[in-house]
C-alpha positions in Angstrom: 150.5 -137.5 -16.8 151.3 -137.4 -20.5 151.0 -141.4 -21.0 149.0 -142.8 -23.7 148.0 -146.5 -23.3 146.1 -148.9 -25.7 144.8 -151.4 -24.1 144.1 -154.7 -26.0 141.5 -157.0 -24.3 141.9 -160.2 -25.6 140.1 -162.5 -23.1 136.1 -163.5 -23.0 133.9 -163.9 -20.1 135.4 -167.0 -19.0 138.2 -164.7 -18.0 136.3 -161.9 -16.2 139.1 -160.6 -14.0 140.9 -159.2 -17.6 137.6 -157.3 -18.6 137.8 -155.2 -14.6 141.3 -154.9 -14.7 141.4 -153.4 -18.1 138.4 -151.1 -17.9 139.6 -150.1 -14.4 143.0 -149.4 -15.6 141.8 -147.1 -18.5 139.6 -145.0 -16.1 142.5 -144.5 -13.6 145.1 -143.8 -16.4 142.4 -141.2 -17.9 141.3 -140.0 -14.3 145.0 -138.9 -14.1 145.3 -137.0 -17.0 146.8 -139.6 -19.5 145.0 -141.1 -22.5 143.7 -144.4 -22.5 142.0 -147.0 -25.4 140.8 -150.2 -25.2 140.5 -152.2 -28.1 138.2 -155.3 -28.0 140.3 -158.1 -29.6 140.0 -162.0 -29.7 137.4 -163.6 -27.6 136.6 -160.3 -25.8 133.5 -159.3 -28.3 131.9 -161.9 -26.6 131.5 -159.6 -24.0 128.9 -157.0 -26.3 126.6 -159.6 -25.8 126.3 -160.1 -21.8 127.7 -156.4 -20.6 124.9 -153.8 -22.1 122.0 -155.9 -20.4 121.4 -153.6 -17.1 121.0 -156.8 -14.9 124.9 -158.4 -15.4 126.8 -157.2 -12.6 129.6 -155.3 -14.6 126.9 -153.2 -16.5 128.1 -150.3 -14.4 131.5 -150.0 -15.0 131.1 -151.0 -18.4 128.6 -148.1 -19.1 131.6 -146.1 -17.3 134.2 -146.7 -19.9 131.6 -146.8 -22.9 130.5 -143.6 -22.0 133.9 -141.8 -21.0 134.5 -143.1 -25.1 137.4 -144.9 -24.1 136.1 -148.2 -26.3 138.3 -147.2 -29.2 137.3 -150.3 -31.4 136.4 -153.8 -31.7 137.9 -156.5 -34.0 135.2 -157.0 -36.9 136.6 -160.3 -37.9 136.5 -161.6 -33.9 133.2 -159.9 -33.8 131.6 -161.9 -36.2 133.5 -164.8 -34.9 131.7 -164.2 -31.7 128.7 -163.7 -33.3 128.8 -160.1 -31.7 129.0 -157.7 -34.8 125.1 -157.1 -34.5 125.6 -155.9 -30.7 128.8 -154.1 -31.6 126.9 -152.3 -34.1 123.7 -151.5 -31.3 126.4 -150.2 -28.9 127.5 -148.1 -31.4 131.0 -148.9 -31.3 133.3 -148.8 -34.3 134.5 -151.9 -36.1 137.8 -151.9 -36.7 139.2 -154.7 -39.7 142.6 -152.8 -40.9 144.5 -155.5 -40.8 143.4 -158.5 -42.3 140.3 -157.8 -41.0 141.5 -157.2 -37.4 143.0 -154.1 -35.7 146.0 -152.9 -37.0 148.6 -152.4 -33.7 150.8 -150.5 -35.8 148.0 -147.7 -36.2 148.2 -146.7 -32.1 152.1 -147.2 -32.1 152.4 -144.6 -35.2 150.3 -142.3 -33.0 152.3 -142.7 -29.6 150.2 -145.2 -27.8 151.8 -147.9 -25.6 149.8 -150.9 -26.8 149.1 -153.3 -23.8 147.5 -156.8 -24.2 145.0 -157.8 -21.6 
């Protein structure tokens, strides 16, 4: 498989079914041979703050895709909106802000990415 996808999570915990879907997808896409991203966008920072604690049942699969790199990026101006930037920054995942102080979509079209929102 030659795809590359970008996914774009846009929805929080109160939406926890987008946050599985969109992790699982990236691992299957990548566990076929394609190129996946997933870019935290909107409320989905608010995730930083509940997913890295070991005890939260997603921990696992989140530790998956953060350690297959596949977290491209997180919004810096939704971060600090979520007041997530400080976890963001422990994770170690880049904040992105090229566009107006979110992440620029045009930046994964240019490079050949099929840009997804979640």
């Amino acid at each position: 498989m030659d795809q590359k996808i970008a996914l774009v999570l846009m929805a929080g915990p109160e939406m926890p079914c987008r946050m599985i879907h969109t992790f699982i997808w990236a691992l299957d896409v990548t566990g076929r041979g394609g190129e996946a991203k997933i870019i935290l966008e909107g409320e989905s920072p608010r995730w930083l703050l509940e997913l890295p604690d070991p005890e939260h049942g997603r921990h696992g699969l989140y530790r998956k895709v953060k350690e297959a790199g596949l977290i491209d990026g997180v919004c810096k101006a939704c971060a600090i909106q979520a007041q997530a930037l400080e976890a963001a920054s422990e994770e170690g995942l880049r904040l992105v802000y090229d566009a107006s102080g979110h992440v620029s979509l045009g930046t994964y079209m240019e490079a050949g990415y099929q840009v997804i929102l979640v």
